[in-house]
Backbone bond lengths (Angstrom), bond angles and torsions (degrees), N, CA, C in turn:
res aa  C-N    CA-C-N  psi(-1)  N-CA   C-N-CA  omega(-1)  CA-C   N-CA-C  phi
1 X - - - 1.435 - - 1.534 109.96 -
2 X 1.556 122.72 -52.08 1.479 107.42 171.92 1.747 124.99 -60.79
3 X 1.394 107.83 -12.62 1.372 107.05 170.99 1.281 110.08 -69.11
4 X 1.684 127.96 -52.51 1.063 115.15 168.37 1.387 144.72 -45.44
5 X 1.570 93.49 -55.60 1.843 115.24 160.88 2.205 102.96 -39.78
6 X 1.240 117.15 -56.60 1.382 112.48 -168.09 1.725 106.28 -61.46
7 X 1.877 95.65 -50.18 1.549 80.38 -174.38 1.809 129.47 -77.01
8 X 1.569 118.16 2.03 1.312 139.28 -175.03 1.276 115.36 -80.14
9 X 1.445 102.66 -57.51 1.785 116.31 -165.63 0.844 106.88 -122.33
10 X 1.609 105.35 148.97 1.853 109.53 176.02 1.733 85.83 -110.88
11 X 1.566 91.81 129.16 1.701 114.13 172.84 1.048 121.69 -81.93
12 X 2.102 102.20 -11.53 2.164 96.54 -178.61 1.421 97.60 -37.79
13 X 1.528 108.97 171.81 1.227 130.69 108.80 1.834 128.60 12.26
14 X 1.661 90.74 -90.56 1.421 86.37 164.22 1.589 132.14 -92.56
15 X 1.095 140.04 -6.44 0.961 122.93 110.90 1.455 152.63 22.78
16 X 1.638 107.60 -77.37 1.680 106.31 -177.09 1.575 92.03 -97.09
17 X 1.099 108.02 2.53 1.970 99.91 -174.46 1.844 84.82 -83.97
18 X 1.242 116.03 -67.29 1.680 116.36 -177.34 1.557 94.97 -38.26
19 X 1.142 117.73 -69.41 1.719 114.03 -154.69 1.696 94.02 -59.47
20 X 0.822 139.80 -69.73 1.592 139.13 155.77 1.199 125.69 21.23
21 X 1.848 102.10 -77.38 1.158 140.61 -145.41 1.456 110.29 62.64
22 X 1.177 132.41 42.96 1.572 140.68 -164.25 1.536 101.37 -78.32
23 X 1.642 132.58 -3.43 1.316 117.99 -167.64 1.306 107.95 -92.55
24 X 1.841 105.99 -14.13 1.570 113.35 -177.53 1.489 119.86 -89.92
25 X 1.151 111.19 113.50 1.933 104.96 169.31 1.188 136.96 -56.28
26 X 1.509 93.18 81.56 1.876 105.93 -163.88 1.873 98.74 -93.08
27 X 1.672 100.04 -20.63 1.861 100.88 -161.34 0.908 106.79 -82.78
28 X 0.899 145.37 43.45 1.866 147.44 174.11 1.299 110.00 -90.45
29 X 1.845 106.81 -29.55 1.468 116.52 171.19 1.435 142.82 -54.41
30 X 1.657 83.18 -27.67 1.437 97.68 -167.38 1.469 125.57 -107.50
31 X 2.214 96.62 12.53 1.043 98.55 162.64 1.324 134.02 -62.18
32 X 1.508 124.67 -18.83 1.165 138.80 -171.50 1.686 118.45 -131.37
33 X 1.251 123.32 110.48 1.682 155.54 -157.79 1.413 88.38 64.59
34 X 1.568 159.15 50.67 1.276 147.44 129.97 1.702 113.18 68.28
35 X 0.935 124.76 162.37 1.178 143.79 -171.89 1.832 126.21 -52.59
36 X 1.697 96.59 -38.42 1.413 101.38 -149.31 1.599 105.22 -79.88
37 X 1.433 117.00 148.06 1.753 126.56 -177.99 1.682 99.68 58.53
38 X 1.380 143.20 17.36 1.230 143.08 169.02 1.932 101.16 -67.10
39 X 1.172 114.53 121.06 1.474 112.48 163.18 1.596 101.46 -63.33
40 X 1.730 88.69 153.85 1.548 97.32 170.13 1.443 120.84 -78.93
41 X 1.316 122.33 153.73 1.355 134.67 -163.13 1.851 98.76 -103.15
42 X 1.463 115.39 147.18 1.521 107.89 163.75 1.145 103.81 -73.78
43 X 1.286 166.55 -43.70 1.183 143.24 -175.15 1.774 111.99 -66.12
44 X 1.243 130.48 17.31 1.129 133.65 168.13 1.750 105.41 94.34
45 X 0.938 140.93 7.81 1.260 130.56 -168.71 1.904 109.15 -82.72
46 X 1.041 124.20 161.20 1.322 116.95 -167.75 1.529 146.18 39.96
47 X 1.971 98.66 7.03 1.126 136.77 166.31 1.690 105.45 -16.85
48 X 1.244 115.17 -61.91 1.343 118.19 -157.03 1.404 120.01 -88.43
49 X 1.827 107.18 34.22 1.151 112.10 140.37 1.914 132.46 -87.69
50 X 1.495 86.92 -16.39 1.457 90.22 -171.22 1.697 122.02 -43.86
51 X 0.915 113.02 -177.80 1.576 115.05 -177.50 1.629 109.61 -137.76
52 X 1.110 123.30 14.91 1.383 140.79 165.56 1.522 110.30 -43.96
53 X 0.941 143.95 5.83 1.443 147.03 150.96 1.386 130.71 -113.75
54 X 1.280 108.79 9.99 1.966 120.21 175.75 1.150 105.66 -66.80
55 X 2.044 128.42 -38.81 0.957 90.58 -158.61 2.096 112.23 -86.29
56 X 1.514 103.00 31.39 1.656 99.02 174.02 1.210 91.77 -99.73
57 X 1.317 151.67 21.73 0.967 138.62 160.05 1.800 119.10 -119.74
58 X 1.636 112.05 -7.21 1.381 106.01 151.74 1.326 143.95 -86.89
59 X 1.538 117.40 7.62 0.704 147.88 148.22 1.393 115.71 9.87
């Protein structure tokens, strides 16, 4: 699994902000009822439920 994790994702810094999208101000949303089971929004908000990286791990 860390072979995969090393050769998949870059962990910089910048990095998990790109994989993220952390530069955009999507969290303003989640000041109020919080994050969790929220569908994702097209403007990116609650993004970081997706599961768009399983399949490097079914491998």
């Amino acid at each position: 699994m860390e072979e995969k994790i090393k050769e998949n994702f870059d962990l910089s810094p910048g990095g998990i902000r790109e994989m993220l999208n952390l530069n955009k101000p999507i969290y303003q949303k989640t000041a109020a009822y919080g994050h969790f089971g929220r569908t994702p929004e097209s403007d990116g908000a609650f993004s970081w439920e997706n599961t768009d990286k399983i399949k490097v791990f079914s491998k």
